[in-house]
C-alpha positions in Angstrom: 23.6 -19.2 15.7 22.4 -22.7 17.5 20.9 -24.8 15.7 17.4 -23.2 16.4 13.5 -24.7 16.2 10.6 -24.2 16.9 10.8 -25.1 20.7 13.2 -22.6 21.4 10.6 -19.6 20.5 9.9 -17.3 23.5 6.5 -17.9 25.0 4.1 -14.8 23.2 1.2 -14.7 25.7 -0.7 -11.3 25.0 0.7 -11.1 22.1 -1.2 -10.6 18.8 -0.2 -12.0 15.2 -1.5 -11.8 11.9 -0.2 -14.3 9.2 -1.5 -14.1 5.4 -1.7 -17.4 3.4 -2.0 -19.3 6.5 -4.5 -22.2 5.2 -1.8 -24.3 3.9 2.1 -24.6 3.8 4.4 -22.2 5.4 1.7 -20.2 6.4 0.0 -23.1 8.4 3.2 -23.9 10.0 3.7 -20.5 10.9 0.1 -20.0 12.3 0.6 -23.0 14.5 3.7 -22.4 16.3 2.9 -18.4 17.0 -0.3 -19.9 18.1 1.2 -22.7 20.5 3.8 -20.8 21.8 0.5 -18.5 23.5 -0.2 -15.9 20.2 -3.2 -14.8 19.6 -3.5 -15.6 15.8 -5.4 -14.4 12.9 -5.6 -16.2 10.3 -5.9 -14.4 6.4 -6.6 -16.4 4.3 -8.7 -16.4 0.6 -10.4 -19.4 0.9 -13.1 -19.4 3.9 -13.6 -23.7 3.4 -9.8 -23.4 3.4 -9.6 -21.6 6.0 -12.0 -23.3 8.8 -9.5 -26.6 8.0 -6.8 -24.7 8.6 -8.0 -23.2 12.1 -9.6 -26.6 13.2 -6.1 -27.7 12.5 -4.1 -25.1 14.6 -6.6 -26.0 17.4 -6.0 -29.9 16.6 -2.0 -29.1 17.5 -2.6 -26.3 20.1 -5.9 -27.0 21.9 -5.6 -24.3 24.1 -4.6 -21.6 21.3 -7.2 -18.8 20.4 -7.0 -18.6 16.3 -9.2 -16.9 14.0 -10.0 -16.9 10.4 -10.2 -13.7 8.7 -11.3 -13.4 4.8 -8.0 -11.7 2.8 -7.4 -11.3 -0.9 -4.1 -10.6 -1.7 -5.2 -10.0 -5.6 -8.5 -7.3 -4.7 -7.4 -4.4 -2.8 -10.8 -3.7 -2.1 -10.3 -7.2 0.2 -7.4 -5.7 1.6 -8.8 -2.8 3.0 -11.9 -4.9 4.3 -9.5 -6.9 5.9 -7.9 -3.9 7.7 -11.2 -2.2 8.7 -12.5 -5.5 9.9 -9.4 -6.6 12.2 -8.8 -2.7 13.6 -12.4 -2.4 14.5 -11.9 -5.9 16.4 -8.5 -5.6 17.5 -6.5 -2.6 19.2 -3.1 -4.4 19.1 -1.1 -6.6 16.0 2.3 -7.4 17.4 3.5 -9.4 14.5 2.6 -9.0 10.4 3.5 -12.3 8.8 3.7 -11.2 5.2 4.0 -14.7 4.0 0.4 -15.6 0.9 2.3 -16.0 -2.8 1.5 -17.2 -5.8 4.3 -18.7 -8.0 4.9 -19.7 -11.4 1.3 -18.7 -12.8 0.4 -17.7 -16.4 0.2 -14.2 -17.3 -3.5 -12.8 -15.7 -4.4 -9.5 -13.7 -5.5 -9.1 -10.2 -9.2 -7.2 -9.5 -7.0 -3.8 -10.0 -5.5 -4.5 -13.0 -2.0 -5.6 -11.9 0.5 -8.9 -13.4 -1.0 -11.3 -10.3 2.2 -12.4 -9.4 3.5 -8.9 -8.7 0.0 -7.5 -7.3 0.0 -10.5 -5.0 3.4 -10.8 -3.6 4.2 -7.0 -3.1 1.2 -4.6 -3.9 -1.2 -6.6 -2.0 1.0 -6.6 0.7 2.1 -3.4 0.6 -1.1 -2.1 0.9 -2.1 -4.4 3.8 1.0 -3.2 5.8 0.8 0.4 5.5 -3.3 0.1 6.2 -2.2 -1.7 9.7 0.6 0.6 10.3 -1.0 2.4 12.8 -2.0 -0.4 14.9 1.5 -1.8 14.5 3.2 1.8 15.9 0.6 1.6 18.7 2.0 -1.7 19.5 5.6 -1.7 21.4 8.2 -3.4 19.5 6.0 -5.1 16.8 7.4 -6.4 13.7 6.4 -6.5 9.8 7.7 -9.9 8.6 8.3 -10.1 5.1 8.3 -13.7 3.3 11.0 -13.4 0.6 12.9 -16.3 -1.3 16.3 -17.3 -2.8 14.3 -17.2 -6.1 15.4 -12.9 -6.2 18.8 -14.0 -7.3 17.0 -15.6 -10.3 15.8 -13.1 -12.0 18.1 -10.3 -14.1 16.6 -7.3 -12.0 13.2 -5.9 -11.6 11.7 -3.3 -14.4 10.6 -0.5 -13.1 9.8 1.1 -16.1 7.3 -2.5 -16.9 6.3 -3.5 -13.1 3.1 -5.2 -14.5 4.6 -7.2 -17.8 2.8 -4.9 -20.1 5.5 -4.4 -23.0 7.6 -7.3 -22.4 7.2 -10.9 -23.2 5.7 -12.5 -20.0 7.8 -15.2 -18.1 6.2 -16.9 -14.8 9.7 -18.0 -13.6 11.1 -14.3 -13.7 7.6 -12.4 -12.9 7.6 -14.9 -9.9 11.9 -13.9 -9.0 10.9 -9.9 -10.0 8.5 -10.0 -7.6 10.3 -11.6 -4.6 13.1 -9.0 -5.5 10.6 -6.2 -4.9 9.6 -8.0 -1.5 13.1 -7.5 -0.7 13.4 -4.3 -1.8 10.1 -3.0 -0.1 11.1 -4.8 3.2 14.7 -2.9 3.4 13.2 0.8 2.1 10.6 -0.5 5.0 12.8 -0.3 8.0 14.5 2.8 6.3 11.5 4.4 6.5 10.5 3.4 9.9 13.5 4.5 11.0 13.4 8.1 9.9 10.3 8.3 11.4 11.7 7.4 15.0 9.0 4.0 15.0 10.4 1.3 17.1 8.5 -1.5 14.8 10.9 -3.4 12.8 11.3 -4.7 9.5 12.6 -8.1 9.2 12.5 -10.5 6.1 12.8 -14.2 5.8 12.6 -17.0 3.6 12.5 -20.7 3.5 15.0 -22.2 1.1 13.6 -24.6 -0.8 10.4 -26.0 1.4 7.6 -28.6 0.4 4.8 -26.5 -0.5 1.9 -26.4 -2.9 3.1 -22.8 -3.9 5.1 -24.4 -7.2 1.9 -25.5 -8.8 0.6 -22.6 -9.4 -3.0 -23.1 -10.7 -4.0 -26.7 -10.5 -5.9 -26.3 -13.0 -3.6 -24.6 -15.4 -0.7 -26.9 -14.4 0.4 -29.4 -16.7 0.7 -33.0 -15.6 4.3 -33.4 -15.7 5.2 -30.4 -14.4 3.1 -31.3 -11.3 4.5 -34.5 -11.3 8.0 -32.9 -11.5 7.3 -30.4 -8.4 6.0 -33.7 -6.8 9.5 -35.5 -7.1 11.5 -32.5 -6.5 9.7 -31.9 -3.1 10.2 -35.6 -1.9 14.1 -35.5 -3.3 15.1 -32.2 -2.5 13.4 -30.1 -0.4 13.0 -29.7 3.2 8.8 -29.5 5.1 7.2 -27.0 5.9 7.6 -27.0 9.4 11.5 -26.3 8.9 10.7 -23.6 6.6 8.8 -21.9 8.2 11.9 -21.6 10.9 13.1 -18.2 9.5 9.9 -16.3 9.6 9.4 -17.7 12.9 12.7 -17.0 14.1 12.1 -13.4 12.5 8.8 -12.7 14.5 9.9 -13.9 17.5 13.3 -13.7 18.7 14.7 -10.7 21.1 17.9 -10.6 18.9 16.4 -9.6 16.0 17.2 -6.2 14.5 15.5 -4.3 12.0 16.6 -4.7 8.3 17.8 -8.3 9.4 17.2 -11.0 6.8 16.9 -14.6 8.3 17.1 -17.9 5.8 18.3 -21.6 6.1 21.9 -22.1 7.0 22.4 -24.7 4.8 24.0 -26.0 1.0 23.0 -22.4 -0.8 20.2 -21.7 1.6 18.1 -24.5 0.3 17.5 -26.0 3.9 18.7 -26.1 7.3 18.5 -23.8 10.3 17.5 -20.0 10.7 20.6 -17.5 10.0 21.2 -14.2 8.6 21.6 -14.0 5.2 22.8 -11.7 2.6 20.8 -10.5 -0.7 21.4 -9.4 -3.7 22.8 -5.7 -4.1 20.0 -4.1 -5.5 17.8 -5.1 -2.8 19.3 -3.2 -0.2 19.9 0.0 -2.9 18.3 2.7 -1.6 17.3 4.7 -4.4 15.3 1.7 -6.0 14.2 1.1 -3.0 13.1 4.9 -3.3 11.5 4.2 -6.2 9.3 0.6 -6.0 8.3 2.6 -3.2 6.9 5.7 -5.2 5.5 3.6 -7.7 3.6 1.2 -5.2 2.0 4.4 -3.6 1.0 5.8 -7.3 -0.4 2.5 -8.7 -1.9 1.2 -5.0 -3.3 4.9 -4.2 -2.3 4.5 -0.4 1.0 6.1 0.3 2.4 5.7 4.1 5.9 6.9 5.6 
């Protein structure tokens, strides 16, 4: 591939996108170029404060762009489904799913349902979300589910699907955090699988963003220790790349007419910690069909939604 940006995205006029997380980091950055490049943009997002900021923002950059904030939950799947309800009753077309809210790195707690919040966030959150706007995606030509993945799912020694939510296993954030970025990846290939069985023309692509300058690796500033913070602080300036060029792969994943489904797009740089949007390649057992088979049974049993 050329050494692709931002400016080289196809103009999206009439076309309708729905990014998660999008008051801050990646999610901001991702917001703001759908949105300049013509998109209609919704903006999920947890925190409504948060949230206006972020839209006066993406109006600041684009002042022609039409943005919205929309209240989303990742961690209350009763927020999920209000989500849903409230943007299909508004909306009749969703071209483009940015799966892209995470936490990282948090100590052990439970989401509204019950679920490890790291693993309810990341996947069951969003696995609910997309199979609650699959409808309005299939009535959409050629839209596309973009699922926000990361390098960290070569960290971890494999996911547990015996112990999805930590419950007999001593708890580590680091590996609950790469567990459940392996089950994004696993989701997002049994995805496309799926959609392809059932003859849908809406494709499943993943991306992630090397290592990027976010807040995400703070976890809960409130739970964080100084030095760590201070730590995440030095390693941003020293090491990692902004935002705005991490959020290249999910862009480059929602947008470009080359993309394919079951494609997986990352930095083409020093072991995908920066650079330019390219495919990638993934540990084994994320593209193994039969766990894939199976996160995806357990995320309809646990979730109570099952799609596909």
């Amino acid at each position: 591939m050329a050494k692709w940006t931002a400016k080289d995205i196809p103009a999206l006029a009439g076309k309708r996108a729905v990014v998660t997380g999008a008051n801050s980091g990646l999610g901001l950055e991702t917001a703001a170029e759908l949105a300049r490049a013509g998109a209609d943009v919704v903006m999920a997002c947890r925190d409504p404060g948060r949230a206006s900021a972020a839209v006066a923002e993406v109006q600041r950059r684009a002042p022609d762009s039409r943005v919205e904030a929309m209240a989303l939950d990742l961690a209350d799947l009763s927020s999920v489904r209000a989500f849903a309800e409230g943007y299909m009753a508004k909306h009749a077309r969703l071209d483009m799913l940015c799966n892209n809210a995470g936490v990282m790195h948090l100590p052990y707690q439970k989401t509204r349902d019950g679920f490890e919040m790291q693993v309810g966030t990341n996947h069951l959150g969003h696995f609910v979300l997309t199979g609650l706007l699959l409808d309005t995606l299939k009535a959409t030509p050629k839209a596309r589910i973009v699922t926000v993945a990361s390098i960290a799912h070569r960290a971890t020694k494999g996911i547990d699907l015996d112990d999805l939510n930590w419950e007999r296993r001593p708890y580590s954030p680091a590996d609950s955090y790469g567990k459940s970025k392996l089950a994004n990846l696993m989701f997002h290939f049994e995805l496309q699988r799926r959609l392809e069985k059932a003859g849908s023309d809406v494709l499943a692509v993943a991306a992630h963003p090397g290592y990027s300058a976010t807040n995400i690796g703070f976890g809960l500033k409130d739970k964080t220790p100084l030095w760590k913070r201070w730590a995440m602080n030095i390693g941003n300036a020293l090491f990692a790349q902004p935002a705005s060029k991490g959020a290249l792969p999910t862009l480059y994943a929602a947008t470009m007419p080359d993309i394919v489904g079951g494609d997986y797009i990352g930095p083409d740089g020093f072991i995908e910690f920066m650079g330019h949007p390219t495919r990638v390649g993934s540990r084994p057992e994320a593209r193994d069909p039969q766990l894939g088979q199976r996160l995806w049974q357990l995320s309809e049993q646990l979730t109570g939604l099952s799609y596909l």
